[in-house]
C-alpha positions in Angstrom: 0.0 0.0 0.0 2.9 2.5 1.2 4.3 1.9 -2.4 1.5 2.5 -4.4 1.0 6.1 -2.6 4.7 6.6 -3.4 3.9 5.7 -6.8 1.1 8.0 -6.9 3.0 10.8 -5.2 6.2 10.6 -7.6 4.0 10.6 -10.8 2.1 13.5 -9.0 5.4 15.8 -8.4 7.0 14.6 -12.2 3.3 16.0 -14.0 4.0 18.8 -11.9 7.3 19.7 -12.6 6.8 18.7 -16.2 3.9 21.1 -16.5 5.8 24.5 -15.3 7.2 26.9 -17.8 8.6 29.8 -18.3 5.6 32.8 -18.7 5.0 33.7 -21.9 6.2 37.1 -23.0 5.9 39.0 -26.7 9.4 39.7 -27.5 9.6 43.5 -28.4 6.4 44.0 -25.8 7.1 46.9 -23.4 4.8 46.3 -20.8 5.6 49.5 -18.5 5.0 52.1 -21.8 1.7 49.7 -22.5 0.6 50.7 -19.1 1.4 54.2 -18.8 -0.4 54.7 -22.0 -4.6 54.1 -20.4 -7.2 54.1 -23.1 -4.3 54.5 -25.3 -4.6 58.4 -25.0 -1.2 59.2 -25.7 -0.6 57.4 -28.7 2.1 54.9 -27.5 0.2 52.1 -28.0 -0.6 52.5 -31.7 3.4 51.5 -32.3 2.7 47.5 -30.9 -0.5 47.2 -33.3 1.9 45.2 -35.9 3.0 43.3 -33.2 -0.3 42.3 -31.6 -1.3 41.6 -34.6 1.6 39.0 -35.9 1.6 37.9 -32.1 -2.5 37.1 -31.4 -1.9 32.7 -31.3 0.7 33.7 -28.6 -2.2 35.2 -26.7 -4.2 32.0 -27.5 -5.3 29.5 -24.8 -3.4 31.5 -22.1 -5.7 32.3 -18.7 -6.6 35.7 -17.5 -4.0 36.2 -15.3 -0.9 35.4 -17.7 -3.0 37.6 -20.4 -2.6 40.7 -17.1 0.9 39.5 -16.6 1.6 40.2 -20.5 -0.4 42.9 -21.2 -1.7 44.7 -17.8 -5.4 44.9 -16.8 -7.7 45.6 -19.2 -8.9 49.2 -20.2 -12.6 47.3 -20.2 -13.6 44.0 -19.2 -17.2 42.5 -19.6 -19.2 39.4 -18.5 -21.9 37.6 -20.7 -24.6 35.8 -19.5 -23.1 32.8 -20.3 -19.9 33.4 -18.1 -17.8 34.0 -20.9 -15.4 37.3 -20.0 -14.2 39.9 -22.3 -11.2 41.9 -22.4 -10.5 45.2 -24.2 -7.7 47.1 -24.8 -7.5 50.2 -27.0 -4.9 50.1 -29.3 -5.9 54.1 -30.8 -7.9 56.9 -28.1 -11.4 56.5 -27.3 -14.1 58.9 -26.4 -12.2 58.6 -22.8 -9.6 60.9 -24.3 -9.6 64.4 -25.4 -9.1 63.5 -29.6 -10.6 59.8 -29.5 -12.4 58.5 -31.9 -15.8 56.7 -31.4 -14.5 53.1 -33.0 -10.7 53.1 -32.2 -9.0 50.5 -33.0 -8.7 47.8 -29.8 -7.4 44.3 -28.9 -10.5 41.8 -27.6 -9.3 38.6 -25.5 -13.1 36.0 -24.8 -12.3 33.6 -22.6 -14.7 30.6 -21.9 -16.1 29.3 -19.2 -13.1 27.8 -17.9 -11.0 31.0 -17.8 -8.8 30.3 -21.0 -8.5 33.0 -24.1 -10.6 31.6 -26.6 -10.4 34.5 -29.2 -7.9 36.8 -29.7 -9.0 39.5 -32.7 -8.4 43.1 -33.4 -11.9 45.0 -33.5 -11.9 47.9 -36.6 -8.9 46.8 -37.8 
């Protein structure tokens, strides 16, 4: 009995082990000017559009809180009715700034019902 629970443990601790990796990370991604630029007011974030954009299965499958480690919280975030979750992030101003335009240009992560980014698509792009 005492072996079969070390048998059990040992497989336990190898899947675990096995199953850590580094975080993912967009190489060129400068989190810190990402997140002084909020609603994308100042501009900033228009220059990683190409890179989102060539980078969006990267974003693929990942769960919300690698998606914050990567990219910061969201500008917007919505719920559905079927407990799917939305997040938005302008990539061009918004009506929240001063010379935003109504439909900017902004990054949309759905994740499912189990937390994981399901779609990863640029809205009026």
């Amino acid at each position: 009995m005492l072996q079969k629970v070390n048998t059990v443990l040992h497989l336990f601790i190898a899947t675990l082990i096995m199953s850590c990796g580094p975080p993912p990370t967009l190489e060129g991604f400068d989190k810190g000017e990402w997140t002084m630029d909020k609603f994308a007011c100042k501009g900033l974030r228009s220059n990683y559009l190409n890179l989102i954009n060539d980078n969006k299965t990267t974003l693929l499958r990942l769960n919300q809180n690698e998606i914050e480690n990567i990219l910061g919280l969201p500008d917007e975030h919505e719920l559905d009715k079927r407990k799917r979750k939305y997040f938005y992030y302008n990539l061009q101003p918004g009506l929240q700034c001063d010379s935003g335009k109504a439909y900017p240009i902004r990054l949309q992560i759905k994740f499912n019902a189990l937390g994981q980014s399901s779609e990863v698509f640029l809205e009026n792009y």
